[in-house]
N, C-alpha and C positions, 0 to 999 in steps of 0.2 A: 801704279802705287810704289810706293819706295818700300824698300826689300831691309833698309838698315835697321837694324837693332838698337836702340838705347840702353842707357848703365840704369845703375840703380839708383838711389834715392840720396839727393843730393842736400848737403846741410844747412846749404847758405841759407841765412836769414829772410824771410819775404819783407824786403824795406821799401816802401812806397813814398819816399823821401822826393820829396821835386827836383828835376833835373838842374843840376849845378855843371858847367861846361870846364872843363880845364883848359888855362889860358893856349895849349900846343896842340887844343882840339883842330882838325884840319876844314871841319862843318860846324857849324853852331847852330842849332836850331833858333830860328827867331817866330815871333808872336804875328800873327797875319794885323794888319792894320784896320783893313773893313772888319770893324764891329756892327754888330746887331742889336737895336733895342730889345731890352726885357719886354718879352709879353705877358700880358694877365690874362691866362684864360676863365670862363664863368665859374670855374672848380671855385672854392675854398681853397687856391693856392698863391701865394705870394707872388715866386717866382718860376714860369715856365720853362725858360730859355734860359741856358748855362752854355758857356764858351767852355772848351775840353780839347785840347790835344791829342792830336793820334798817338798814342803809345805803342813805342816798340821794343820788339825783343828781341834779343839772335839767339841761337841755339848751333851750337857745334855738333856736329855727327862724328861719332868715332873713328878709327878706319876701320873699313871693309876688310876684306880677307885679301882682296886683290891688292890693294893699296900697302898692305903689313906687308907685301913682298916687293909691291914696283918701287916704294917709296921708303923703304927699310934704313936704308942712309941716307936720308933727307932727312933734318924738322921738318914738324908742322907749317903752312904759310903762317897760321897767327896764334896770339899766346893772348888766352885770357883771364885778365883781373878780373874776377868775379866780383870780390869784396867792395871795389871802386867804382864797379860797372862798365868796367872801358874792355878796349880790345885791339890788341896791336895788331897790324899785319904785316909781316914781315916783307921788306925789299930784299934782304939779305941776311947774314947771320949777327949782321954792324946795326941796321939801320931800320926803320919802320916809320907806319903813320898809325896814331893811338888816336882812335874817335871811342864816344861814351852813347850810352846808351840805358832806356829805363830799366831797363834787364839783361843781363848775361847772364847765358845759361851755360853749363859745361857739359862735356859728353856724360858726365856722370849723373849729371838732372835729371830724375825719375817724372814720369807722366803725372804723376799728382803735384810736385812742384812746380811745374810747365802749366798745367791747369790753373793752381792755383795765384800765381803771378800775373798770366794771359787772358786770363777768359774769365775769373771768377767772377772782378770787379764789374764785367760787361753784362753778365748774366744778372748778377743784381742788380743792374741798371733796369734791363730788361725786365725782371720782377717788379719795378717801381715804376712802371710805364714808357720808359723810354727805348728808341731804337738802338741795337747794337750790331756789329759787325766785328767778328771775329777772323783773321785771314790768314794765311801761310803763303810766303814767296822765295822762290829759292832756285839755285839750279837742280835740274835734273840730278834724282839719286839721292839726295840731303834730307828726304824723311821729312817732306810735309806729311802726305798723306796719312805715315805712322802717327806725326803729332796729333792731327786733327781726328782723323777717322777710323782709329785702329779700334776695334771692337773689344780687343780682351776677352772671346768666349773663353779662351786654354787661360791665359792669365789673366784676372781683372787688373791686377798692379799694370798691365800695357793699356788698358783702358785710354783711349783719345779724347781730345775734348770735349766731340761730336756726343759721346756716350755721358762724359760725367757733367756737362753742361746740361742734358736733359732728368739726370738724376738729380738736381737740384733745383731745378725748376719742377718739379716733379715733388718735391720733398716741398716747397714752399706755394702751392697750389692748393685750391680746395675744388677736389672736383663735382660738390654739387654745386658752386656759384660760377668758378671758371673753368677756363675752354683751353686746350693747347691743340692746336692744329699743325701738320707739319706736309711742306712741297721741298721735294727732292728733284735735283734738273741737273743737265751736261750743257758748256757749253761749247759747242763742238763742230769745227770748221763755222765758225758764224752762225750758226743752228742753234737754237736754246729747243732741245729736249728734253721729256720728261721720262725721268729714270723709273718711277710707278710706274708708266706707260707708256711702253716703248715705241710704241705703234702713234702715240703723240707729239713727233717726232719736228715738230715746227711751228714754237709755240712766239704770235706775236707780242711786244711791248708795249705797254698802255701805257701814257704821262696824263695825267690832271694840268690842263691850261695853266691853271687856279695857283695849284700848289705845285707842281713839277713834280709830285709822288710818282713812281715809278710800280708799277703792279703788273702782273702776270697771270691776267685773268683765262688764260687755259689751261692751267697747268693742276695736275690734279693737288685738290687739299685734303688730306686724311687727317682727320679729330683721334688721338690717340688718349687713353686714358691710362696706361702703364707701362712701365721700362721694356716690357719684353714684346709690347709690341711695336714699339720705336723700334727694338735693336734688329728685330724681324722686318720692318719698312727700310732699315739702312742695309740690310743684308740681301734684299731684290734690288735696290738701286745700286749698291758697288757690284752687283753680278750684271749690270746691263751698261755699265761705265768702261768707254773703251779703252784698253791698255795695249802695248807691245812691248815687246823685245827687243831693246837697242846695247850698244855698248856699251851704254854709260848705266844705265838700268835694265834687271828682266824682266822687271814688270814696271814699266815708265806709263805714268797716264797721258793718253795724246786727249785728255778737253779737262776744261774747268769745273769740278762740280760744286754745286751750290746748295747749300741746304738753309733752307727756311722755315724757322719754330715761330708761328702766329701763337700772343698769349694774348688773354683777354681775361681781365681781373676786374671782379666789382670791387668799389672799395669801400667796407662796412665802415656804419658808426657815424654815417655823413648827415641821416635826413631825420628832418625832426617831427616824424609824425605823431600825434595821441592818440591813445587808443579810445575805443568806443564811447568806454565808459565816463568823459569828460563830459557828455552831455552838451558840450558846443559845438554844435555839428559846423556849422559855417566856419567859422575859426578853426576848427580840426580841418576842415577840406584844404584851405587857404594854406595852410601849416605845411602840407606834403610837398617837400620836394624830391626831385628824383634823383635816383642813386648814381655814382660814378662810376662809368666802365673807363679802364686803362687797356687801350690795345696796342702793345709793343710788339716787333719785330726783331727776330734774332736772324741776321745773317749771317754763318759761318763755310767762307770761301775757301777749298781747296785746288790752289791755283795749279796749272799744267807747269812742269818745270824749265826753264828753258836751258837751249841747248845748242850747242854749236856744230853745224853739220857737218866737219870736219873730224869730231870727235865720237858721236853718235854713230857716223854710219848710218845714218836714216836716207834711204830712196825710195824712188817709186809716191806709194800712196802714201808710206810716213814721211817723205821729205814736204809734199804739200801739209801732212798734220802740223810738220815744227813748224814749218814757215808762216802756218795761220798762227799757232800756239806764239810766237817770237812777236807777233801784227799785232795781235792783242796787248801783249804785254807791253810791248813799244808804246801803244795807245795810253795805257796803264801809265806808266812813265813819264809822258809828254802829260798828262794833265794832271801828275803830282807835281810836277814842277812847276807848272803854272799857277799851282796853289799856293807852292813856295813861296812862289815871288811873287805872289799879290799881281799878276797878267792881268788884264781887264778882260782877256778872253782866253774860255779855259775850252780847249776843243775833249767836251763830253762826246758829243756826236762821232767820231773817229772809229769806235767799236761799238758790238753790243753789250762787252764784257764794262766799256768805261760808263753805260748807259746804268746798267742793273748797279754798280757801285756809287752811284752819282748821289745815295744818301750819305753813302760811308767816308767820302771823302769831300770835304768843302759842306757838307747837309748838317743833319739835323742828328746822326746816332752818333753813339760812342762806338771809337774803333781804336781795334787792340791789334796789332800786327807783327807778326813773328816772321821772322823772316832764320832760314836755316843755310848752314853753310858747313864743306867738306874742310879736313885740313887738309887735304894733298897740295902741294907746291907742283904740282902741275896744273892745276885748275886754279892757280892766284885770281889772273885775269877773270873770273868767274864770282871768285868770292868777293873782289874788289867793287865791280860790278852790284852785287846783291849789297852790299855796306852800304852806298852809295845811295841806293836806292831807300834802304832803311832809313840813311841819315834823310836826305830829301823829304819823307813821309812824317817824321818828327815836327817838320816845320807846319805843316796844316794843321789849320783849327778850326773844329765844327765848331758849330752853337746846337747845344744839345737841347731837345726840347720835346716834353716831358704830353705826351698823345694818351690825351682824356676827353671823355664827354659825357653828357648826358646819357641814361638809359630812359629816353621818353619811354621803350615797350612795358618794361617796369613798373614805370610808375604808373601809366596806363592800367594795367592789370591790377595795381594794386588801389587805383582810384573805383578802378569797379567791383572791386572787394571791398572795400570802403562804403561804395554805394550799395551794395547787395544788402549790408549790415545796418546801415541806414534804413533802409526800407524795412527789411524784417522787424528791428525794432521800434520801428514805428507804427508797421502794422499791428506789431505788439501789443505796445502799450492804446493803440487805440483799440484794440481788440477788449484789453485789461478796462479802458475807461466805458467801452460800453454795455459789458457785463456790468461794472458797477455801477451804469444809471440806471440797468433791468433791476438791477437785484434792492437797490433803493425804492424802487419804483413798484415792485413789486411789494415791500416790506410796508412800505405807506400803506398800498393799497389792503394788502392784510389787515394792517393797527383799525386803518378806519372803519373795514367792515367788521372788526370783531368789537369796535367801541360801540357801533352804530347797534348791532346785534345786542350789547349789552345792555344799553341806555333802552331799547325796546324792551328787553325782559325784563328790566329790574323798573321800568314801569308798569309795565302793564304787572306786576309782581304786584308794588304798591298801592295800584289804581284798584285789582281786586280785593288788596285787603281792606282799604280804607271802604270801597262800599260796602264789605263785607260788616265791617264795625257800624258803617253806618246803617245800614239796613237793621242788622241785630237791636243798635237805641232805639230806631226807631220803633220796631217793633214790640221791646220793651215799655216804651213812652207809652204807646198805645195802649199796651196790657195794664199799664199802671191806670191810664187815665179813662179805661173801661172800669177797673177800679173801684176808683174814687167816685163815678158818677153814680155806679154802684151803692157804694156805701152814702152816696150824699140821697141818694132815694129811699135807700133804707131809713136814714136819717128823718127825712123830710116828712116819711110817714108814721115815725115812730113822734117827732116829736114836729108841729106842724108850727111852735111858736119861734122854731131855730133859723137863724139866718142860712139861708141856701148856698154852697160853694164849697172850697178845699180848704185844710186847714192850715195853719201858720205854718206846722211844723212841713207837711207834705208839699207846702209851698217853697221853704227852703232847702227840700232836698230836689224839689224840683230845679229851682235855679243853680243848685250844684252841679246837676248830672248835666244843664243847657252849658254852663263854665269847660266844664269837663269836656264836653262834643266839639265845645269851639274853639279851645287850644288844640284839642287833636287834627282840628280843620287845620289850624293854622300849621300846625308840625307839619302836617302830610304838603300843604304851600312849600313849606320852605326845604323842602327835601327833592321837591318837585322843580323845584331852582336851582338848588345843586346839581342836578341833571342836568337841568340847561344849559347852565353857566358851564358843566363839561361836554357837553355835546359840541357846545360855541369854539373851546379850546380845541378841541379835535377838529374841528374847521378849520380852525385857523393854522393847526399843523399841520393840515394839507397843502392850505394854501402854500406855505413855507413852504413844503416838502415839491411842491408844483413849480415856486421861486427856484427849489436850487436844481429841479433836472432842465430848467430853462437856462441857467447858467453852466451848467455841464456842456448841453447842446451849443452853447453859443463858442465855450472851450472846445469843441469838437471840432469847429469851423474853424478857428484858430490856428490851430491842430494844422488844419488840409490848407490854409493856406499858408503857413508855416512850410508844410512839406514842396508846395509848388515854386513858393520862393526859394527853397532848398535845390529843389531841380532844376530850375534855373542856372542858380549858381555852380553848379556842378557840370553843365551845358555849357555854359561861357569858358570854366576852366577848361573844358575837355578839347573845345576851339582853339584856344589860347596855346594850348601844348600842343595840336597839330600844326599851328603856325610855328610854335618854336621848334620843331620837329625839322617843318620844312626848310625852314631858316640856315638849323645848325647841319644840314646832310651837307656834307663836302662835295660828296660828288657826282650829285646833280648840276645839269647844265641847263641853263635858260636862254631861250631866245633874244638876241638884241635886239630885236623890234616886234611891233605887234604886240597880240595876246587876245585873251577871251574876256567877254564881259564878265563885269560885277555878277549878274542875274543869269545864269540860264537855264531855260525852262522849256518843256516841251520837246515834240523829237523834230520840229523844223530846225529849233536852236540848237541841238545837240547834233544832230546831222553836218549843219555850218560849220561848227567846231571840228570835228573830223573832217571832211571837207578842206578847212583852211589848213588844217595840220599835214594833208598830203603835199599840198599846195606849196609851203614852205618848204617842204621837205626836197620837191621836185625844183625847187631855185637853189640849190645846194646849200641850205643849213640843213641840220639835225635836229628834227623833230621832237618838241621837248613831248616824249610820250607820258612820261612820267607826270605831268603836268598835266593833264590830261586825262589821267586815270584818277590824281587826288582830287580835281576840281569837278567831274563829269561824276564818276562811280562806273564800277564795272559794270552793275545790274545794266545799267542804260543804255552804255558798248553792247553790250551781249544781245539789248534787245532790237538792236539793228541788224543782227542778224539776219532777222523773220522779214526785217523791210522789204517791200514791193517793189520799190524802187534797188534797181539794178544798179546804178552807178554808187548808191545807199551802201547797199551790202560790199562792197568793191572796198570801200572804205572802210566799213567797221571790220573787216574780217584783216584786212593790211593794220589797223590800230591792235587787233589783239596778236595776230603774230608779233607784230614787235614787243608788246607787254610777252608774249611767251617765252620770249628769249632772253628773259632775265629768271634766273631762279628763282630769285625771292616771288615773283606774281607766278609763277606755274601752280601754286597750292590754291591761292585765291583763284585762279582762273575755274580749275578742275570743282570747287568746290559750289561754283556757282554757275556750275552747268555748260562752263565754255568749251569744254570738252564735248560732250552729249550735241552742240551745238556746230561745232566743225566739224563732227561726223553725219550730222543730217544733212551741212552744207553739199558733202559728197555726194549723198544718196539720192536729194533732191534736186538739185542745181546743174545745168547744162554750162555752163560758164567755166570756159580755161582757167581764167585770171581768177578767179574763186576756187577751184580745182589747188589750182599751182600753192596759193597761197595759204588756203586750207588746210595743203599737205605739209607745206615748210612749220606750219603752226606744231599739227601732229606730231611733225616729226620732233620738236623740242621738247616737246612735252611727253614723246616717250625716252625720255634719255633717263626721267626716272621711275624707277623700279615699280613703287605701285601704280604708277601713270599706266604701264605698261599692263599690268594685269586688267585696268580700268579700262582700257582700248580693245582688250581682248575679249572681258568681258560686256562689249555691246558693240562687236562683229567685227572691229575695227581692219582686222586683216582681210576680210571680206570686201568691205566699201574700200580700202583701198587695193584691193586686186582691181574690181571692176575699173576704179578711176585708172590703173594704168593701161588695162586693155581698151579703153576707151582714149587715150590722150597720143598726140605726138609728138607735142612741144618738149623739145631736150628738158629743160629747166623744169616742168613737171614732173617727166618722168625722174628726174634726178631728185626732186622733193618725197615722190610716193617712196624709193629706193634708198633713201634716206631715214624714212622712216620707216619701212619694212627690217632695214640693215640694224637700227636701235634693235626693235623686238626682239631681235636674233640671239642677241647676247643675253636674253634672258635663261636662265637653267631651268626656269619652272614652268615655261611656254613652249619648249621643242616640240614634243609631240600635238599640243593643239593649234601651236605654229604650221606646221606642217600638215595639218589635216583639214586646214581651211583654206590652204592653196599658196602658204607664203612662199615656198621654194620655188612654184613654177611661175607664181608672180614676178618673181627676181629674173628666171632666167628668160619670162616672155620680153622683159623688157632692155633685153639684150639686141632686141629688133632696131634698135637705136643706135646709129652707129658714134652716139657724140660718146667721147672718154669722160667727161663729168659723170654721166649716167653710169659708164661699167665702173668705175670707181665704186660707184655708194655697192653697186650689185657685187663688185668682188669684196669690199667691207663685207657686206652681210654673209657672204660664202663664209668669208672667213670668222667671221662670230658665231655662225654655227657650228661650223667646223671644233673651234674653242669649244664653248660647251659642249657638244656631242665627245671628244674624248676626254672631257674632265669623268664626264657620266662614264663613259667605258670603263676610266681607270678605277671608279667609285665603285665598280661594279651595280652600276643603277643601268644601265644600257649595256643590250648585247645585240650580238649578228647588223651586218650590214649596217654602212652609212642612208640616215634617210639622202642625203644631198646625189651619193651612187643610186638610189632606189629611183630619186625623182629624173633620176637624167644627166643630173651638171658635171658630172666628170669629164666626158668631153671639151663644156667647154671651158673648163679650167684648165686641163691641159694645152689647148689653143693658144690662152693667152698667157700661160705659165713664165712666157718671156716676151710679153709685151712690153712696147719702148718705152710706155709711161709710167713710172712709178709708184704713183699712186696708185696703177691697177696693178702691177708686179707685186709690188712688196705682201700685198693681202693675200694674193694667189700664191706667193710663195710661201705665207703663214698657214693659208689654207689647205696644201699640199701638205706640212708635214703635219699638221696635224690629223689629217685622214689617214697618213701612213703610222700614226701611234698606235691604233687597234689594227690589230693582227686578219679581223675579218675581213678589213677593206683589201688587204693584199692581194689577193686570186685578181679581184677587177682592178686594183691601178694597177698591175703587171700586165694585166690584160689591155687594158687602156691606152699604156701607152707612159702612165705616171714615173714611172722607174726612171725613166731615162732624165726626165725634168730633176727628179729627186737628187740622183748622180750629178747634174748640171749645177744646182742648186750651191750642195755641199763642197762642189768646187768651187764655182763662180761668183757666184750670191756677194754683193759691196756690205750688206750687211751681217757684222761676225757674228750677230745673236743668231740668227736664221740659218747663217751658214752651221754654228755649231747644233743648232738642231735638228736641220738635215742628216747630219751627221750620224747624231747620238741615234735618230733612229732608224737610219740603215743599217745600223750596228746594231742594234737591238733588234729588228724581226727576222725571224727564222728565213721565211717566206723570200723575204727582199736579197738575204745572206747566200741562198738556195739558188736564188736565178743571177745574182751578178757571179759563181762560179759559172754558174752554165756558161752565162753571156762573154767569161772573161771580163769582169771589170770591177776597178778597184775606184775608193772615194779617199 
């Protein structure tokens, strides 16, 4: 890291003006020739692709304390026009070369002005979806590192760009729709390591055929959601970033570090969906489109400085650091120039430093380049150099291009929240339409029986009276015409000359009282009609009332098949987006020849397909497994399993290890019982190659956290203890040891780790004399070793190491200095962290540890191990106690 100081806060104007060259400029930046058509991507956007120059900056460092005295009667080598933008360098106190540039900075430019000129423009690039690249190049001592990665915990005003680049992005983020992920790495002697984890220490480079994307699929990604745990993840990677002490710096970084902020932005306000209540459901479905995600990449490069080994004093093992540190850069150099000048070939391939930039330069981001420089007139040569370099970089021009797409998962989710509401509402309202034909139906059937009931009483009402009237006349009739025969016999014998009969007058009150009986007949007729005639009416309201729950019911069907052509359509769309799904992944790879049928059915056909997939695989293409998993389905993989057939299960359990070892499908696997299924394969199966393969599966799918409680909980360190005391094929035992070694690093499994046999499973399969195997087995020592003295220092755990209790201390100390590294370096992680608790002390002094420890904190190629060795020899009483005895100093 550079040691220099910066001034304060400088006044120049921030002017973003286009570069204008003055005619006595010595470089001119010119415009590259190979242009790029504009793309349309599917977005709602015009224009994807924009041409962008590399923008650069210089920044002068003040002098040093050294320099105020060597350099006291000398100028500066150069004087700079800020206001112009240029910058002389002096040949003499006569004579110089003035080149310009998009920013001159002065020793007195404050970190917030250096931010805001360098890196602002690139971070809002960033926020708008495109890639950026932010970089520092310089000689040794000139205060990249200050520029870039100075944390400001004492003063924020020193705050670097690394810190206030993520406070802005951070400030223009929402973190319930987006993501900011951030990987920290070294690169170091040709090594790309990861700074989060040091022990990951040889992480390979991925290229897309397709696209030439460049990714770094080992390297750990940590999702951060606020400032202080950024500045907390950059404050364990600059303490595992190697530095020395040379002349020129006291703290010179000997590698490249890299930092990488993943942003991932939906972008609202894009899709035009209706809500429910529109009522057109088909048109509503058809309506949704899915949401935009923008995923940019920020890369901000602090370059190692370079350095002349004359000047430095760098031997030994730092003269090989500058001399790679010089290879790189050289690499660096040769394929900015090539960009320059429009080369037809630009050698990317040269480093792996020109590989991981091969967006930033001649790609697709925007890149901001500051380049820093001393004034000493002894180091011209140095600053002329870096100028040089600067101007060369002004001449490349990306085509910037603006990384969008589709979120089918989204819209997905929200098509079956879409459908959920569909359904409910329609069970609804057909819920609502069939109470209302009960309750119609009901209400009829009420009216009628209470008409019918009425029309009966209110006759049979009438029917009594009217007999009742009639029986009474006649009764009277009677009485009268007893009467009269009466009186016509009294008559007859009183006077025997009178005509015999009734009289005139008793004749016409008789035809009265017949008039009178026979309108009342006729009344009671026509009332008795009236009845009729509404009895007929209330027939006929049934009928009607019969018509409309026939028309209900026929709406009912309607209704359902409404709904099924609804599901349909919602079927087809759901096809439709897994096609566009598979369409727009980048990066998936497809087989050139071959494939699977249209149709396949059955587990002959499903067999076949697996089958031909190894088949391919063993003529040396890459297996599209993926392809495979969307056409086939997990369930059907998985239930080959259980097949009879041996050469069967050989195949499906090699198709889900490979699905295992992508993370995205370890959740799906686990969740449909692939798990539960490659631990039966163990339990049950005599077969190596199912054994081996079953174990590789495990072991990926304990690398997470609940996988691993999930393995634990259905005996998993059990079945594979037995599979490794059972097996002697290297490459098994290296599979089971592999995944015993995951578990290990669990904090919440130690003790039922250990109490189902995993430590002495580890060290039985030490009976293997292949180094693949002691590798995974000195990993796992040392994972538990980790956790067991995090618990100590937690105070959750006391007395005694389980790993001393089970035995392995011996044989760690055996191979404490074995030739291979991959078993070294764990055993030497695994040593000191047994020596952090104080209880292990008595048995590794007794062991035999001490002396490895001592060896360690001298020897040790790596300085993080070495200083830990150190710290805790120096810290236990115990270790402090016996190297008196022993006479021996670390």
């Amino acid at each position: 890291m550079s040691t220099s100081s910066q001034g304060s806060s400088n006044r120049n104007s921030n002017s973003r003006t286009s570069l204008k060259p003055s005619p006595n400029l010595k470089s001119k930046p010119t415009q590259r020739r190979n242009t790029t058509t504009t793309a349309t991507s599917a977005a709602p956007k015009d224009h994807t692709t924009v041409p962008g120059r590399v923008r650069v900056a210089v920044r002068l460092r003040p002098r040093n304390a050294e320099e105020s005295v060597a350099d006291a009667d000398f100028a500066d080598c150069v004087e700079l026009q800020p206001e112009l933008k240029r910058l002389k360098l002096r040949k003499n106190n006569w004579d110089g070369e003035t080149y310009e540039f998009d920013e001159v900075l002065t020793e007195f430019a404050s970190q917030k002005r250096v931010y805001e000129v360098v890196a602002r423009p690139v971070v809002e690039s960033v926020l708008d979806g495109y890639n950026g690249t932010i970089m520092a190049y310089g000689q040794t001592g000139t205060g990249k590192t200050y520029t870039l990665g100075r944390l400001g915990e004492e003063d924020t005003a020193a705050r670097g760009i690394m810190v206030r680049a993520m406070e802005d992005i951070f400030a223009n983020v929402s973190l319930e729709t987006d993501s900011v992920s951030v990987s920290y790495l070294q690169l170091y002697m040709e090594t790309i390591q990861d700074l989060l984890d040091p022990a990951n220490d040889n992480i390979a480079i991925a290229e897309d055929p397709k696209t030439g994307d460049v990714s770094l699929p080992g390297a750990t990604l940590v999702e951060i959601r606020d400032q202080q745990s950024f500045i907390e993840l950059l404050s364990l990677g600059e303490a595992h970033r190697f530095a020395a002490n040379t002349k020129m710096n006291t703290e010179s970084s000997r590698s490249h570090a890299i930092l990488m902020v993943h942003v991932k932005r939906s972008v609202k306000g894009r899709d035009a969906s209706h809500s429910s209540e529109n009522g057109n459901h088909p048109h509503m479905v058809k309506s949704l489109k899915p949401l935009i995600v923008r995923k940019a990449k920020l890369v901000i490069v602090d370059l190692a400085g370079s350095e002349r080994i004359d000047k430095s004093g760098s031997e030994g093992h730092m003269l090989e650091e500058a001399k790679s540190i010089n290879l790189s850069l050289s690499a660096l150099g040769k394929c900015i120039n090539s960009l320059a000048e429009n080369s037809a070939h630009v050698p990317i391939r040269d480093s792996k430093l020109t590989r991981l930039l091969r967006d930033s330069f001649g790609g697709t981001a925007r890149t901001s380049l500051v380049i820093t420089i001393g004034p000493s007139p002894r180091h011209r040569a140095e600053t002329a150099s870096t100028i040089m370099f600067g101007q060369r970089a002004m001449k490349v021009e990306n085509m910037i291009k603006l990384k969008e797409e589709f979120d089918y998962k989204s819209l997905s989710r929200r098509l079956d929240i879409e459908l959920d509401k569909l359904i409910m509402e329609h069970e609804r309202q057909q819920k609502a339409f069939e109470d209302e034909i009960e309750r119609l139906a009901t209400e009829a059937h009420h009216r009628i029986s209470e008409a019918e009931r009425n029309y009966a009483d209110s006759l049979e009402k009438e029917r009594s009276k009217y007999q009742k009237d009639y029986m009474e006349s006649i009764k009277k009739l009677e009485e009268k015409f007893v009467m009269n025969q009466r009186k016509n016999e009294d008559s007859r014998i009183k006077s025997s000359s009178e005509i015999p009969g009734v009289s005139a007058e008793e004749m016409a009150d008789l035809k009265k009282m017949l008039q009178k009986e026979t309108l009342l007949r006729k009344a009671a007729e026509g009332e008795t009609n009236n009845w009729k005639i509404q009895v007929a009416e209330l027939k006929q309201s049934e009928a009607s009332a019969k018509s409309e729950i026939s028309k209900l019911h026929k709406m009912l069907e309607d209704e359902a098949h409404q709904k099924e052509k609804l599901e349909g359509e919602i079927a087809i769309l759901q096809s439709q987006l897994l096609q566009l799904s598979l369409e727009a992944d980048e990066t998936r790879r497809h087989l050139d020849g071959g494939g699977f049928d249209k149709e396949v059915g059955g587990r002959d056909s499903l067999t076949s397909q697996i089958k031909h997939q190894q088949q391919v695989s063993g003529n040396g293409a890459k297996p599209s497994i993926a392809k495979l998993f969307e056409q086939v389905g997990l369930q059907k993989i998985l239930s080959l399993l259980e097949s009879e057939d041996a050469d069967v299960r050989i195949h499906a359990v090699k198709v889900v290890a490979n699905l295992a070892a992508e993370e995205t499908n370890q959740g799906k696997i686990v969740e449909a019982g692939g798990l539960t299924s490659l631990l039966t394969l163990l339990k049950t199966t005599e077969d190596e190659t199912i054994h081996r393969v079953a174990a590789g599966a495990i072991a990926n799918l304990a690398m997470n956290e609940s996988n691993q409680e999930l393995i634990m909980a259905q005996g998993g360190i059990s079945l594979l203890s037995m599979t490794a005391a059972n097996a002697d094929d290297p490459q098994t035992l290296r599979m089971v040891a592999g995944a015993i070694a995951n578990l290990c690093g669990n904090d919440k499994l130690q003790t039922e780790l250990r109490g189902e046999g995993g430590i002495k499973a580890l060290l039985g399969m030490v009976r293997c004399r292949h180094p693949d195997v002691h590798a995974q087995v000195a990993r796992g020592i040392a994972n538990f070793a980790k956790c067991e003295s995090r618990a100590s220092s937690q105070g959750i755990k006391s007395g005694r190491s389980f790993l001393i209790e089970d035995g392995a201390l011996s044989w760690i100390v055996q191979n404490a200095n074995n030739e291979a590294s991959s078993i070294r370096r764990h055993i030497e992680l695994a040593l000191c962290h047994l020596a952090q608790h104080e209880a292990n002390a008595r048995d590794m002094i007794k062991g035999g540890a001490l002396w490895e420890l001592v060896r360690i904190s001298r020897e040790c190629s790596r300085d993080d191990i070495k200083t830990l060795a150190h710290r805790t020899l120096a810290s236990s009483p115990a270790f402090q106690a016996e190297m008196r005895r022993l006479r021996l100093s670390h």
